[in-house]
C-alpha positions as CSV (number, residue, x, y, z in Angstrom):
1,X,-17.5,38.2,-214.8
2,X,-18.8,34.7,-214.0
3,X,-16.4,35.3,-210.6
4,X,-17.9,37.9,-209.5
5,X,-21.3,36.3,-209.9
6,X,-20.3,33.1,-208.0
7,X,-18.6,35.4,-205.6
8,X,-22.1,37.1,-204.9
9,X,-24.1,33.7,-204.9
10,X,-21.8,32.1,-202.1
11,X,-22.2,35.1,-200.5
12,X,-25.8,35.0,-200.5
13,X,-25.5,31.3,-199.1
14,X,-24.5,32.1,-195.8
15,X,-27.0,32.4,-193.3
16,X,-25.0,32.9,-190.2
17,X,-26.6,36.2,-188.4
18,X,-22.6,36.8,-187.9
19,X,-21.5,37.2,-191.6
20,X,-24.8,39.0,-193.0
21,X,-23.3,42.3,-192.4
22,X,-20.3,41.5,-193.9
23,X,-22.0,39.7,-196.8
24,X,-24.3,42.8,-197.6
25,X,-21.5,45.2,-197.2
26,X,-19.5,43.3,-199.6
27,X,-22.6,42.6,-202.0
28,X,-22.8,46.7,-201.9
29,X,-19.4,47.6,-202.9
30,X,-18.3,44.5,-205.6
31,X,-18.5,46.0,-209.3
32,X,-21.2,45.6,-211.3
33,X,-20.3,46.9,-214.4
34,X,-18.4,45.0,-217.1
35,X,-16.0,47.3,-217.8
36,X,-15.2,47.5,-214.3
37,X,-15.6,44.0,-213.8
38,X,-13.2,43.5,-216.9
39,X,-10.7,45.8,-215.4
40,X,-10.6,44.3,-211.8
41,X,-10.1,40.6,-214.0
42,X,-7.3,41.7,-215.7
43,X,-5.4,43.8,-213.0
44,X,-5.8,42.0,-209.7
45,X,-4.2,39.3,-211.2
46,X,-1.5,41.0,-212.4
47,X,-1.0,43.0,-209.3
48,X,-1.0,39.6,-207.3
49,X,1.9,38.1,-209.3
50,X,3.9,40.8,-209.2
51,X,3.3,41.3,-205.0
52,X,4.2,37.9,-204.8
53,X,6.9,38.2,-207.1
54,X,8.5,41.1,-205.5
55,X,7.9,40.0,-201.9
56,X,9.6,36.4,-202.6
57,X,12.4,38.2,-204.7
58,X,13.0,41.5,-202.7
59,X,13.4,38.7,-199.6
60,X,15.8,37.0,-201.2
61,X,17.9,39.1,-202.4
62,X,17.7,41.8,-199.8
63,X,19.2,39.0,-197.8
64,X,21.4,37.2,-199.7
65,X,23.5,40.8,-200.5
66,X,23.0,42.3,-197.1
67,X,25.0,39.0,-195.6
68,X,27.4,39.5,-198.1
69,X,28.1,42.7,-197.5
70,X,28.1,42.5,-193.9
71,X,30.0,39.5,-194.0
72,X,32.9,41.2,-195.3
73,X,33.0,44.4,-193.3
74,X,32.7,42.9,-190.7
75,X,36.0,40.9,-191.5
76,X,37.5,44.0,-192.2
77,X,36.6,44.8,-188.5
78,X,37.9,41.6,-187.6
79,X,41.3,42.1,-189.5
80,X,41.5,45.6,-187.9
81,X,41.0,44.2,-184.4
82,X,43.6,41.6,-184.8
83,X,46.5,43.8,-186.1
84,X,45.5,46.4,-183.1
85,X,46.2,43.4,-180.7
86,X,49.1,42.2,-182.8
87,X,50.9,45.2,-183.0
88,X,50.6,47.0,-179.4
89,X,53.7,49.6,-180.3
90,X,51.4,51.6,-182.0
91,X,50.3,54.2,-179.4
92,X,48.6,56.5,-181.4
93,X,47.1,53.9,-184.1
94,X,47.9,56.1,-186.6
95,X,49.3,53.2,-189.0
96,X,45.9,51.4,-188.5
97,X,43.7,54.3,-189.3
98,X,45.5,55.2,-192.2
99,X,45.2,51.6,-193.3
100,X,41.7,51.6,-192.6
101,X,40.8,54.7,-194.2
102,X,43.1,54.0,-197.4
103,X,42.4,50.4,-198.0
104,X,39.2,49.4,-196.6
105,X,36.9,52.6,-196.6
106,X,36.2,52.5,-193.0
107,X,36.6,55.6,-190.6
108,X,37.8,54.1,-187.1
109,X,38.8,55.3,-183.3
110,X,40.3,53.5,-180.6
111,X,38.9,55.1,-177.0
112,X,40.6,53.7,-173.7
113,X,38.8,52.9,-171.1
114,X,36.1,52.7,-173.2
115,X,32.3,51.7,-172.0
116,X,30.0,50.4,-175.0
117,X,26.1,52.8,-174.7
118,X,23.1,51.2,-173.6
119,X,21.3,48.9,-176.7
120,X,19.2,51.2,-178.8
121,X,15.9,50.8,-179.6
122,X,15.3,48.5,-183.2
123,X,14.1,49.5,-186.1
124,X,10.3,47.5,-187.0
125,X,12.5,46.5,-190.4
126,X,15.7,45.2,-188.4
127,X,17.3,43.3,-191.4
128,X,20.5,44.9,-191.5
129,X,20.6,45.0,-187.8
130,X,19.9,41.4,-187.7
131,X,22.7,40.3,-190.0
132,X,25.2,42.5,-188.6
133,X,24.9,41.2,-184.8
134,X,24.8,37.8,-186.4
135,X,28.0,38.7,-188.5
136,X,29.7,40.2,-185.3
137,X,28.8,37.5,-183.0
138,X,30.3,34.5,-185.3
139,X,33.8,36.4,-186.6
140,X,34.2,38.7,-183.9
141,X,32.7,37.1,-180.6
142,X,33.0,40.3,-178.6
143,X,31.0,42.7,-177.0
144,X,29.1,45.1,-179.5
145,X,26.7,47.8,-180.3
146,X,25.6,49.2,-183.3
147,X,23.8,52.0,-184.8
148,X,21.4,52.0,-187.7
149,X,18.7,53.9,-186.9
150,X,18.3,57.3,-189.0
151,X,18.8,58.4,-192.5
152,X,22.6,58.7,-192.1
153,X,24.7,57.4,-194.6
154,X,27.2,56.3,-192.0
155,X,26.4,53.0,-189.9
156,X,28.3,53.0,-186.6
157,X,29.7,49.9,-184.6
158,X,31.2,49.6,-181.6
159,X,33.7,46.6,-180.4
160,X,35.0,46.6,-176.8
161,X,38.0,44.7,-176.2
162,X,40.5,44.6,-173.4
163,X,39.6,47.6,-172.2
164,X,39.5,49.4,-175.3
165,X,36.4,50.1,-177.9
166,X,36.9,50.5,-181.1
167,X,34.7,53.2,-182.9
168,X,34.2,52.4,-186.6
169,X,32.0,54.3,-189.4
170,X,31.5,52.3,-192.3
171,X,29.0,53.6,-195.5
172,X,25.6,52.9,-194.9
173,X,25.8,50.8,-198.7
174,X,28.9,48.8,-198.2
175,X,26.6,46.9,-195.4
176,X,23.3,47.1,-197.1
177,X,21.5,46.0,-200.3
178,X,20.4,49.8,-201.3
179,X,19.7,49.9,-204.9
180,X,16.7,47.5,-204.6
181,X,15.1,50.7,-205.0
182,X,15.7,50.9,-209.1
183,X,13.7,47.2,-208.9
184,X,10.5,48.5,-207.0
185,X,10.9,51.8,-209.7
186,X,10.9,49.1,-212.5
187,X,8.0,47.2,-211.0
188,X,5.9,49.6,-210.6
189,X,6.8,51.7,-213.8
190,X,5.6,48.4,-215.9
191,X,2.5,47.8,-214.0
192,X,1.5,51.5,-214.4
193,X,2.6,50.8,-218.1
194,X,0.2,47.8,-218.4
195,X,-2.8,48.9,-216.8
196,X,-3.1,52.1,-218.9
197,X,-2.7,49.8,-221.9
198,X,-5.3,47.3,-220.2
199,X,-7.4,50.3,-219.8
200,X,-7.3,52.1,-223.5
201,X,-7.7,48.2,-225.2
202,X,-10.9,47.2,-222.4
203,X,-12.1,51.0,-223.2
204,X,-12.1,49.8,-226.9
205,X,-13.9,46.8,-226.5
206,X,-16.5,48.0,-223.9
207,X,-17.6,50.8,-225.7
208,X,-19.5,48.5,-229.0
209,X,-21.2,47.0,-226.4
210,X,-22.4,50.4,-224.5
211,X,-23.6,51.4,-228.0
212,X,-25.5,48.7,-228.4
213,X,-27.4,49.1,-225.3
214,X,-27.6,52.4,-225.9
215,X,-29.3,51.6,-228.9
216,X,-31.3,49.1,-228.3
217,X,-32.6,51.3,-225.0
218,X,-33.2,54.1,-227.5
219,X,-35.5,51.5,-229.8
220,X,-37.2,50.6,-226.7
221,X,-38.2,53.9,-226.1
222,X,-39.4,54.6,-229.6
223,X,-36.5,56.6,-230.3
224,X,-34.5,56.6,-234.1
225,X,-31.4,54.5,-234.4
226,X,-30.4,54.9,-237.5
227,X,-27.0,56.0,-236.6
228,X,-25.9,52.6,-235.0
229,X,-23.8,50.0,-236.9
230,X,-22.3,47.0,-235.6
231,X,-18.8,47.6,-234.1
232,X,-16.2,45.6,-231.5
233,X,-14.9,41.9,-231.4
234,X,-17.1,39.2,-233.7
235,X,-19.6,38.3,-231.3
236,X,-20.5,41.8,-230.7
237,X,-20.9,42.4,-234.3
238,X,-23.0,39.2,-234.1
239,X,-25.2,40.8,-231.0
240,X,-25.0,44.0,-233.6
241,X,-26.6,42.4,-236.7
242,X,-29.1,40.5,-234.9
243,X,-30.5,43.9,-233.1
244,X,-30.7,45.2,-236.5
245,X,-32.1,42.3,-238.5
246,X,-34.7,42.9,-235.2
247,X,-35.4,46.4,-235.7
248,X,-35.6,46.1,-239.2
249,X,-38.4,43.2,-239.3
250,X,-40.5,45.4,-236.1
251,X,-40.6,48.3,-238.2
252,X,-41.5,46.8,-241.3
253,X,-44.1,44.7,-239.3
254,X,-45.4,48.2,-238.2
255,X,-45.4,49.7,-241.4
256,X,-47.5,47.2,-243.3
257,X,-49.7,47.8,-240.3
258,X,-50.5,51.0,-241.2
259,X,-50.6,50.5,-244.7
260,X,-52.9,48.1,-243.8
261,X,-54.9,50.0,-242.1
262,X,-55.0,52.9,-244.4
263,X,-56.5,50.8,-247.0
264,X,-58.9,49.4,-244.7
265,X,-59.9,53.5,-243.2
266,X,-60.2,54.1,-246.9
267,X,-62.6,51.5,-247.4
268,X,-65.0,51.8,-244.3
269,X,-65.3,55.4,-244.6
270,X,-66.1,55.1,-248.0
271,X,-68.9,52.9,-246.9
272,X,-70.1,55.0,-244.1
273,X,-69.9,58.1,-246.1
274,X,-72.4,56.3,-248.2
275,X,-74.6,55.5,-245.3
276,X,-74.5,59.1,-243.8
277,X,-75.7,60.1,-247.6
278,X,-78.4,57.9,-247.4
279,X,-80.0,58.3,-244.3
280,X,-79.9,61.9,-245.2
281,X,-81.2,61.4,-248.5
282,X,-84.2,59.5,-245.8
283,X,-84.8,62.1,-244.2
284,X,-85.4,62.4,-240.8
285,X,-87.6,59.5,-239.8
286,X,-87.9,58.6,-236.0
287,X,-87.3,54.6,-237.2
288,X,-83.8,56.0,-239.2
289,X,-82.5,57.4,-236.0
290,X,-81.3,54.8,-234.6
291,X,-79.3,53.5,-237.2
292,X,-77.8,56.9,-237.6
293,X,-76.1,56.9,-234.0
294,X,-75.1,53.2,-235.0
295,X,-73.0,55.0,-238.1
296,X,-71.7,57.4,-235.8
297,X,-70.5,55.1,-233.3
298,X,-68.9,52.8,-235.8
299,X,-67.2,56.2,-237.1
300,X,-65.9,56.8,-233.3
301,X,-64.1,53.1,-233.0
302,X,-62.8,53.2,-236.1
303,X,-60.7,56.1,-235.6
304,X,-60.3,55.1,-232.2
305,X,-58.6,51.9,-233.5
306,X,-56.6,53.5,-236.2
307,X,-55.0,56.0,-233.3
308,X,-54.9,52.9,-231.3
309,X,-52.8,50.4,-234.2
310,X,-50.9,53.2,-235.5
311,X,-49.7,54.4,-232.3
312,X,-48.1,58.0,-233.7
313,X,-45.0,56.0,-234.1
314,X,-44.0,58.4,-236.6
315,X,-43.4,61.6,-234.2
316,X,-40.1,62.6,-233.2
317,X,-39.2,63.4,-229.5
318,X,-39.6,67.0,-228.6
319,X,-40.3,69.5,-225.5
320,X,-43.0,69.5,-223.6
321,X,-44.5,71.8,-220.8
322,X,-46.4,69.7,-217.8
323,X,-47.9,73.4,-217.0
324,X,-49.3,73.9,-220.2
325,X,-50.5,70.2,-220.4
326,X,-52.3,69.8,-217.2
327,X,-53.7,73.6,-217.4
328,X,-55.4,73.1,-220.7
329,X,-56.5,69.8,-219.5
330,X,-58.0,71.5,-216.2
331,X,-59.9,74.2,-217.6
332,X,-61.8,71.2,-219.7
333,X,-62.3,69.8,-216.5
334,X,-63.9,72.6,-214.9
335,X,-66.0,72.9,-218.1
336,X,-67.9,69.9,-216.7
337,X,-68.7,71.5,-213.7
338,X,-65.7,69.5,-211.9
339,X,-62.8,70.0,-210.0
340,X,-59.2,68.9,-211.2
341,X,-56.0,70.2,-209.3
342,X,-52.3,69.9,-210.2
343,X,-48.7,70.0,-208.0
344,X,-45.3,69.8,-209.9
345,X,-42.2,68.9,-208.6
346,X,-39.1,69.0,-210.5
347,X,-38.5,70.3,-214.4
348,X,-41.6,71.6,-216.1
349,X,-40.1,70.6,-219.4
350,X,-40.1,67.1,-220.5
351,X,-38.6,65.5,-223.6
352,X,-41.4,63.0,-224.9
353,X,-43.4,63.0,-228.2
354,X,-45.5,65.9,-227.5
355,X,-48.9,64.9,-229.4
356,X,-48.5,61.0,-228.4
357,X,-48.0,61.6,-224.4
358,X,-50.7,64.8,-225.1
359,X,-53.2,61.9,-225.7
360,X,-52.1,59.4,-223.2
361,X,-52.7,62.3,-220.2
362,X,-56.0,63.3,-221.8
363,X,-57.4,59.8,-221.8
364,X,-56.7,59.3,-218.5
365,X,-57.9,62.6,-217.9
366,X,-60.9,62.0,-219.7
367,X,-61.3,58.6,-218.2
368,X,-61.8,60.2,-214.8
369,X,-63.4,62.8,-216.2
370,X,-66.6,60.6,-216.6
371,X,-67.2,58.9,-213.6
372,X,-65.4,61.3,-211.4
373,X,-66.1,64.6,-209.7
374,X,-62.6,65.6,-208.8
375,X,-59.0,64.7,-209.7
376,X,-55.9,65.2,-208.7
377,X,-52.5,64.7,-210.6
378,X,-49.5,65.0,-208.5
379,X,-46.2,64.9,-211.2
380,X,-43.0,64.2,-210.4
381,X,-39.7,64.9,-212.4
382,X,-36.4,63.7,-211.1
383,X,-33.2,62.7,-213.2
384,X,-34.6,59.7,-214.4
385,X,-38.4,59.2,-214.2
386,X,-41.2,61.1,-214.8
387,X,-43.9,59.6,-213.2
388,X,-47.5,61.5,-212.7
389,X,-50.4,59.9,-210.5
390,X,-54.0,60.6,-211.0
391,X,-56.2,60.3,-208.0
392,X,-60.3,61.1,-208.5
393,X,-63.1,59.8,-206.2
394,X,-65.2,58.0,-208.7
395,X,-66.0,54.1,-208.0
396,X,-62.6,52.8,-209.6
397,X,-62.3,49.6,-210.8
398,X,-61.9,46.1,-209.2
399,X,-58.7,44.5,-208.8
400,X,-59.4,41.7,-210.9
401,X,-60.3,44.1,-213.7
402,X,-57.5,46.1,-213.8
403,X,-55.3,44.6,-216.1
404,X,-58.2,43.6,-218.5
405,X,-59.3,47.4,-219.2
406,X,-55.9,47.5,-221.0
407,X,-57.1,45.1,-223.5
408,X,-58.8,46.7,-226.8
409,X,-62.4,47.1,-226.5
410,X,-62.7,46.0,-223.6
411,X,-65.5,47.9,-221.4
412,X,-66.7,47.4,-218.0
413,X,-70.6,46.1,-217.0
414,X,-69.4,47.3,-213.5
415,X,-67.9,49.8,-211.6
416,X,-67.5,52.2,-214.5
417,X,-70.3,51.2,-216.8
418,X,-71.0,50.9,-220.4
419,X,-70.5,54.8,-221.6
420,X,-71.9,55.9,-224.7
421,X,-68.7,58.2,-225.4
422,X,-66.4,55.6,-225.4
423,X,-65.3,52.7,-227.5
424,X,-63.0,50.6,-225.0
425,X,-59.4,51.7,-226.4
426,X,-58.6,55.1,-224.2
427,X,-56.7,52.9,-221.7
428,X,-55.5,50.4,-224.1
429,X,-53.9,53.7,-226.1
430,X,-53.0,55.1,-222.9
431,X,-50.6,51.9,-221.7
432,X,-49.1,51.7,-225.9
433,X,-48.2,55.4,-225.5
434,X,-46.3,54.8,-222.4
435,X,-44.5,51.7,-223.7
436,X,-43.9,53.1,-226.9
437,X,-41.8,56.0,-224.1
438,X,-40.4,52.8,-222.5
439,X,-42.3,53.2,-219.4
440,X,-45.7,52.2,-218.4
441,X,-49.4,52.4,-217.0
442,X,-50.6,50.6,-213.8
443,X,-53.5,51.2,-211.7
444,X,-54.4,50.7,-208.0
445,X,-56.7,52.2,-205.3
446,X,-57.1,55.8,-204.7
447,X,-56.5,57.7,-201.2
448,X,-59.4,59.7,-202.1
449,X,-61.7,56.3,-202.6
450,X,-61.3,56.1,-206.5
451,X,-59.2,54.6,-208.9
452,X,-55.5,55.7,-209.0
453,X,-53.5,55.9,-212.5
454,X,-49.9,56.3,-212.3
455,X,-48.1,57.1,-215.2
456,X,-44.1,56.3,-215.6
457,X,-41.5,57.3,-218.4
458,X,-37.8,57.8,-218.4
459,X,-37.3,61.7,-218.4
């Protein structure tokens, strides 16, 4: 893998305006998966040894038989050529052909007056060829011409002496090395063999890690993964254990968390139940209301802290309409005399933990719903995200506030002032919700002159 990467980083070093688009097209089409990366390290290697293997071999030996084989029918020729010159009684040269034919395999015929055709055109692999006019011109040293072209079995040469040529048809293998064939089928056969073995073992050792992301992405999103146990090679069980021991010490984090904070609900609404029996015990004085709204609001942050800490970790992922959501949430919209609008694009049905991602919209919702008079929440569902955008016209919040209203209890002296409805944690909520989904909450600058919230989770 480490190849790959200092492949792409001397890539990235050149500069020349020349190699840029060569650079980016490569950058686009190298691997970036390990499996495939694995794959590519253990075959191209391979692959290159065995070209080089073959090539040097297949040369070689190709050659080395070819000349041999040439070598002797060609002194064959030679032999048959000197008893036709030796022995001149022989009109008909039927004693020759039948030696020829008998003894050394070859088909010949003597024409008189005899022209040798025009040179053919060569073959782009001209081995034989080659060693054949060189085998000719050294034993021979006569005119020639010779015919290998085609998928004949028969190879045809042509010697002109005197005024004779003498016609012979030898088999296409007694010149030419042609069982290399059953090498190449060999070859090939064990690197086919190899790669689907590299494949099945680099299948067995990718997939531990897969599931490991897998799971670890699933615990990012909030999801269970209770199924998951360490698998693979050592240092993947390693990687394994460690995500668990992780896991493990988050969630018991979270659960004395909430423990915690049972006790601590338990405790302060004890207390305030006591103060709301008290003051009514008072009766109404006018110097008794004030503290009254005081118990009230303390009631308000303290469940809007316990939704806040425990974060409704303990809902399962369900189904979801967007329709439904945003129309429920626009008829309380236009209860305040307001206007809120809705487009969807894509899959009205989501998978998220309906009640948590319920409240992270309605905050939002609500958020705009005080300091705005109109809204507008464009949603978008592809393969991958969700994401949803809220646009209203209210007077937003400065840049250098934006990531401070995601801090608990935090509330604004500006733009959107001090509210007696709230208690500083719809936004903070807002953002854990969407991180608990694995996505998240930013916030920017409306078209429509407001603030603009844009919610994104992996659908």
């Amino acid at each position: 893998m480490a190849l790959f990467d200092s492949l792409k980083r001397d890539m990235d070093r050149l500069t020349l305006p020349g190699w840029r688009p060569m650079t980016r097209w490569l950058r686009r089409r190298l691997p970036t998966g390990l499996y495939t990366r694995s794959l590519l390290i253990v075959i191209l290697p391979m692959l290159l040894l065995q070209g080089v293997v073959a090539s040097v071999f297949m040369e070689r030996h190709w050659r080395m038989v070819t000349e041999r084989l040439s070598e002797s029918t060609v002194r064959d020729i030679a032999g048959i050529i000197e008893v036709i010159q030796a022995y001149p009684q022989d009109s008909n040269y039927d004693a020759v052909s039948r030696i020829a034919s008998d003894t050394l395999n070859l088909t010949i015929a003597i024409e008189e007056n005899g022209q040798l055709p025009p040179p053919r055109s060569r073959p782009f692999f001209a081995i034989l060829d080659d060693i054949l006019a060189e085998q000719i011109t050294r034993q021979i040293k006569m005119p020639f011409w010779i015919d290998t072209v085609g998928d004949s079995r028969l190879v045809e040469i042509r010697i002109k002496f005197d005024t004779r040529v003498l016609r012979v048809f030898v088999r296409r293998g007694s010149t030419y090395a042609s069982n290399t064939h059953i090498f190449l089928v060999w070859m090939i056969g064990a690197a086919v063999v190899l790669v689907i073995i590299s494949i099945l073992f680099l299948r067995g050792q990718i997939r531990p890690i897969l599931t490991l992301a897998s799971a670890a992405e699933s615990f990012g999103k909030g999801q269970k993964t209770d199924g998951f146990s360490p698998r693979g090679a050592e240092e993947i069980r390693r990687a394994g254990l460690a995500f668990i021991q992780m896991r493990e010490r988050i969630e018991r984090q979270m659960e004395q968390r909430t423990a915690m904070l049972a006790g601590i609900s338990h405790d302060l609404r004890t207390i305030l139940t006591r103060f709301k029996l008290q003051l009514a015990l008072a009766g109404n004085k006018p110097e008794l209301a004030g503290m009254g709204q005081d118990v009230d609001d303390m009631q308000s942050m303290l469940e809007g802290y316990l939704a806040f800490a425990k974060g409704e970790a303990e809902e399962d992922f369900g189904e979801l309409r967007l329709s439904e959501l945003l129309e429920k949430l626009c008829l309380e919209f236009t209860l305040h005399g307001k206007t809120m609008t809705y487009e969807i694009d894509g899959e009205d049905e989501i998978a998220v933990r309906p009640n948590a991602f319920t409240r992270l919209v309605a905050n939002l919702v609500s958020n705009s719903e005080r300091y705005a008079k109109s809204l507008h929440v464009d949603a978008r569902h592809s393969a991958k995200w969700l994401t949803l955008t809220l646009d209203d016209d209210g007077p937003g919040i400065p840049a250098g506030s934006r990531e401070d209203v995601f801090k608990p209890f935090y509330r604004l002296d500006e733009a959107r002032n001090l509210n007696s409805s709230g208690t500083g944690l719809g936004l903070a909520i807002a953002r854990d919700i969407a991180r608990a989904h694995g996505g998240n909450v930013t916030l920017a600058d409306s078209p429509r002159g407001g603030l603009r919230a844009v919610v994104r989770v992996p659908a």
